[in-house]
C-alpha positions as CSV (number, residue, x, y, z in Angstrom):
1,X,-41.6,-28.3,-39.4
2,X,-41.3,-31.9,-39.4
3,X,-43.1,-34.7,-37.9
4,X,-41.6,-38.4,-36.9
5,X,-44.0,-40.7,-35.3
6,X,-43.2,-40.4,-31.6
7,X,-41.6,-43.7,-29.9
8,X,-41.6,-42.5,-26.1
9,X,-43.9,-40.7,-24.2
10,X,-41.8,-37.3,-23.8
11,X,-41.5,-37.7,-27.5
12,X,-45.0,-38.1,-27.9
13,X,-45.7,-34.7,-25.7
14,X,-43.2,-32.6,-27.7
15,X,-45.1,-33.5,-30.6
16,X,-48.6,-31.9,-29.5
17,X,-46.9,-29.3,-28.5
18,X,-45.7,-28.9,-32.3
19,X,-49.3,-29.9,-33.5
20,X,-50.6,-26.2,-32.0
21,X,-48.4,-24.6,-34.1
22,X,-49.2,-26.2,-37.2
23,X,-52.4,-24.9,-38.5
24,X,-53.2,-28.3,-40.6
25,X,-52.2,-30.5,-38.0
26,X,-54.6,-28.0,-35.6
27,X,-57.8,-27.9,-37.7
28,X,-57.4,-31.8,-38.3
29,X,-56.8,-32.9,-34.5
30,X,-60.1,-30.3,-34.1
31,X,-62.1,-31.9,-37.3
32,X,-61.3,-35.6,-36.0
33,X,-62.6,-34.7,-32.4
34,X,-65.5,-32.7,-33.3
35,X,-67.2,-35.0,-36.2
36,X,-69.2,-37.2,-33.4
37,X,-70.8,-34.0,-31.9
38,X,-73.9,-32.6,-33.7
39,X,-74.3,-28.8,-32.7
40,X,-77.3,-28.2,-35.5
41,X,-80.2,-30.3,-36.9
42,X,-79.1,-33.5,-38.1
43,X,-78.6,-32.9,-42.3
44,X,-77.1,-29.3,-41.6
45,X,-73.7,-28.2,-42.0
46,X,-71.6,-29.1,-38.4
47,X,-68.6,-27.1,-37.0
48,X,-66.5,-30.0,-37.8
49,X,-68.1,-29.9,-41.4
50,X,-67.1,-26.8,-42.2
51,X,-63.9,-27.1,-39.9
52,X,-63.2,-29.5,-43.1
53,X,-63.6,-27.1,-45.8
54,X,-61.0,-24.3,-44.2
55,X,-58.6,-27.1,-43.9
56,X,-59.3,-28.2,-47.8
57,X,-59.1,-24.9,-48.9
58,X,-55.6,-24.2,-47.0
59,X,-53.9,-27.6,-48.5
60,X,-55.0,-26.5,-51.7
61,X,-52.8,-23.2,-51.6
62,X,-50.2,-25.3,-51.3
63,X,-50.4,-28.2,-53.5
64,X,-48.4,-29.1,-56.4
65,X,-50.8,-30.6,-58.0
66,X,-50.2,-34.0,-57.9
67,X,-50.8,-37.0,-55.8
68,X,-49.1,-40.2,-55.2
69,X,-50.1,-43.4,-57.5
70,X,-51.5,-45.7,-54.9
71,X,-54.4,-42.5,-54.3
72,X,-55.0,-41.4,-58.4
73,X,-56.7,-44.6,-58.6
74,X,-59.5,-44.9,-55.5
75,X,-60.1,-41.3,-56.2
76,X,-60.9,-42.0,-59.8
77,X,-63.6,-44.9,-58.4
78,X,-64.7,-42.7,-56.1
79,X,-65.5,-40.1,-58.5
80,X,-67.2,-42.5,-60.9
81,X,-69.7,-43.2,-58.1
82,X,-70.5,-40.1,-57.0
83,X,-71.4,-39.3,-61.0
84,X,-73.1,-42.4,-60.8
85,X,-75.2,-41.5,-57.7
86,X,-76.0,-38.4,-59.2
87,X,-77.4,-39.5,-62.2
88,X,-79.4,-42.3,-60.4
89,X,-80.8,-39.8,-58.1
90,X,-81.4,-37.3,-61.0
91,X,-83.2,-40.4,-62.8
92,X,-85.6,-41.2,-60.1
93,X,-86.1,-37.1,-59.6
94,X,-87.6,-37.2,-63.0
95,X,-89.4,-40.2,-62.9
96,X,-91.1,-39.4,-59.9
97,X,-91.2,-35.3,-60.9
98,X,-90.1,-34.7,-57.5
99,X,-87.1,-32.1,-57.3
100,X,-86.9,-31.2,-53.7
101,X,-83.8,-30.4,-51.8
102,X,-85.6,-32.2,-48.7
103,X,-83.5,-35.5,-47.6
104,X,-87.3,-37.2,-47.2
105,X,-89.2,-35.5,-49.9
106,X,-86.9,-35.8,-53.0
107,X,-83.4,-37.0,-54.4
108,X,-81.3,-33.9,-55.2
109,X,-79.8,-33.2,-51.8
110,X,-78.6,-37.1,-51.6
111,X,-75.5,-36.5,-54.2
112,X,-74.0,-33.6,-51.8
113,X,-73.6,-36.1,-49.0
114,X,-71.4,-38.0,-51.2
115,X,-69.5,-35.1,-52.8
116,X,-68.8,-34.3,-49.3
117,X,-67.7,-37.8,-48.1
118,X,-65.4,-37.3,-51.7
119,X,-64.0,-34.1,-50.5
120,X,-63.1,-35.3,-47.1
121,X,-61.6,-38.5,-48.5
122,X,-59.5,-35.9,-50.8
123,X,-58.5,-33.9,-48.4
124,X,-57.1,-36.9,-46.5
125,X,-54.8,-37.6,-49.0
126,X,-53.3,-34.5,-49.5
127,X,-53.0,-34.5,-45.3
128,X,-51.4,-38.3,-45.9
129,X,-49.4,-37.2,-48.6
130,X,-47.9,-34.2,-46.0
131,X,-47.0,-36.0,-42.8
132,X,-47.6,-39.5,-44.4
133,X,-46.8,-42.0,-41.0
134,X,-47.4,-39.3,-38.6
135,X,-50.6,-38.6,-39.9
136,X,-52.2,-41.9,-39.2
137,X,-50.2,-42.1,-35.6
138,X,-52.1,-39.0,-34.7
139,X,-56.0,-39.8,-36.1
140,X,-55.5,-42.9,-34.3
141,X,-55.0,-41.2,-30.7
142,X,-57.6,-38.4,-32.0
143,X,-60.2,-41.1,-32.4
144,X,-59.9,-42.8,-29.2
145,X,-59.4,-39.2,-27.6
146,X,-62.8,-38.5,-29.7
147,X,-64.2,-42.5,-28.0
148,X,-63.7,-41.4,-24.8
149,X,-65.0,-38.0,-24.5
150,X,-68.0,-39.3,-25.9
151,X,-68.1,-41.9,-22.9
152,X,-67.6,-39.0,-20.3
153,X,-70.3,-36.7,-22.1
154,X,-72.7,-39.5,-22.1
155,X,-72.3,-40.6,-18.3
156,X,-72.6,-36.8,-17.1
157,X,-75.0,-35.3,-19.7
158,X,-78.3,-37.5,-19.6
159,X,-80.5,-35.1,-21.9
160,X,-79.0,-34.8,-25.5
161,X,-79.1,-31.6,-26.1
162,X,-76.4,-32.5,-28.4
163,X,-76.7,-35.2,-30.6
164,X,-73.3,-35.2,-30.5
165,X,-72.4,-37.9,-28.9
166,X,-75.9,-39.1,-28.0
167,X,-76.9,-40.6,-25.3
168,X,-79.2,-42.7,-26.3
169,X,-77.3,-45.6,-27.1
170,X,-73.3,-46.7,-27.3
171,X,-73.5,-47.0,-31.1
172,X,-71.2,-44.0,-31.4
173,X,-68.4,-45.4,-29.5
174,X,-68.6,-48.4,-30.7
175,X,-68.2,-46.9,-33.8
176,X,-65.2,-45.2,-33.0
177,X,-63.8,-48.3,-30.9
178,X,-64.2,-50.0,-34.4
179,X,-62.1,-47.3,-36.2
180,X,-59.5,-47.1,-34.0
181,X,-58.9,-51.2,-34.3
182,X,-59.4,-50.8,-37.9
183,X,-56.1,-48.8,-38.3
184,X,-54.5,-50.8,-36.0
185,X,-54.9,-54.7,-37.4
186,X,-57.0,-55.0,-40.3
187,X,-57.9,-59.0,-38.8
188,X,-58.7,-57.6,-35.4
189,X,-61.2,-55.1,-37.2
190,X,-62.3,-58.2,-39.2
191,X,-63.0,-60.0,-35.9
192,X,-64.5,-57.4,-33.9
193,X,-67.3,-56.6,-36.4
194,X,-67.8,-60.6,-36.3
195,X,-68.3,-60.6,-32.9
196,X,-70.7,-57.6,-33.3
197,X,-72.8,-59.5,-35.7
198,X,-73.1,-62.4,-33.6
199,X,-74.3,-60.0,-31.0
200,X,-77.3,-58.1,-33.3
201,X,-78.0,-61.6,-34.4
202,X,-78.5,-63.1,-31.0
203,X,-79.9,-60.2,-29.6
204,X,-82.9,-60.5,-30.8
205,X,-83.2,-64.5,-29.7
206,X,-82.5,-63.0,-26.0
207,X,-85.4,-60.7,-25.8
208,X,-87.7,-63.4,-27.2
209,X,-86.8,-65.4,-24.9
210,X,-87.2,-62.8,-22.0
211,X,-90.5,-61.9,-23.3
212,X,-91.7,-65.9,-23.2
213,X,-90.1,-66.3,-19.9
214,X,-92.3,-63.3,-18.5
């Protein structure tokens, strides 16, 4: 089954419905949607974590082994640093003679988070290397899809019982606003987290003043 990045709405809604039957294209739209949403305790395994691995596991089947130039490189880095990471965080384990598997109490769990990261990264480029164009038009739509559930969820659900998308603040969505512009216009991306930090670093100047004007 192939996939052309849609030009015109009805073209657009033929291709979702082609999406359902493609069980990488399925588990990714469900991945990207899910990832905001926080079903356990923060540090466990989420549904969209492990979503990951079944869709890892399925492109590997399938994979001839080899990846395009342009991603042999910034895996290679990638994989450099996670060694690094590891070694660093073995270093200070002994140094310290804490080896704990706690994220607070000691440095061994802190390499998983970035073989994790490593895996997902990987398993992006054999998805890219798949549907290449298609691939990005859909995560896209997904993330802004993912943006504005998290806007509905936080208006209607005041307690977070999920820390999903939480309602505490709008950091999440602007998060994914931010992601969504990035793979849009790499300068708009540039500019919107300038604006950003002209807002952190004025924000702080505003409730000073408040607080001297109370």
């Amino acid at each position: 089954m192939k996939f052309r990045t849609p030009k015109t709405l009805r073209a657009a809604i033929e291709q979702i419905g082609q999406i359902r039957r493609d069980p990488h294209l399925a588990l990714w739209s469900l991945i990207v949607l899910l990832i905001p949403f926080y079903f356990f305790d923060s540090g466990l395994p989420q549904p969209a974590d492990l979503l990951s691995l079944v869709l890892l596991t399925l492109l590997l089947r399938t994979w001839s082994g080899r990846l395009p130039v342009a991603f042999v490189r910034p895996l290679r880095l990638l994989i450099a640093f996670i060694i690094y990471a590891a070694i660093v965080n073995l270093v200070w384990s002994v140094v310290l003679v804490t080896f704990s598997l706690s994220a607070k109490g000691g440095f061994l769990l802190a390499p998983t988070f970035y073989v994790f990261n490593g895996l997902m990264l990987f398993t992006f480029f054999l998805m890219f290397q798949r549907y290449g164009e298609f691939l990005m038009w859909l995560t896209v739509r997904l993330v802004l899809a993912s943006a504005v559930i998290q806007l509905v969820v936080g208006l209607v659900q005041r307690r977070a019982f999920l820390r999903a998308t939480v309602m505490f603040n709008i950091g999440p969505i602007v998060y994914a606003v931010t992601i969504v512009v990035a793979l849009i216009n790499a300068y708009a991306c540039l500019a919107l987290h300038g604006a950003l930090a002209v807002y952190y670093a004025l924000d702080p100047l505003n409730r000073w003043v408040s607080r001297l004007a109370e």
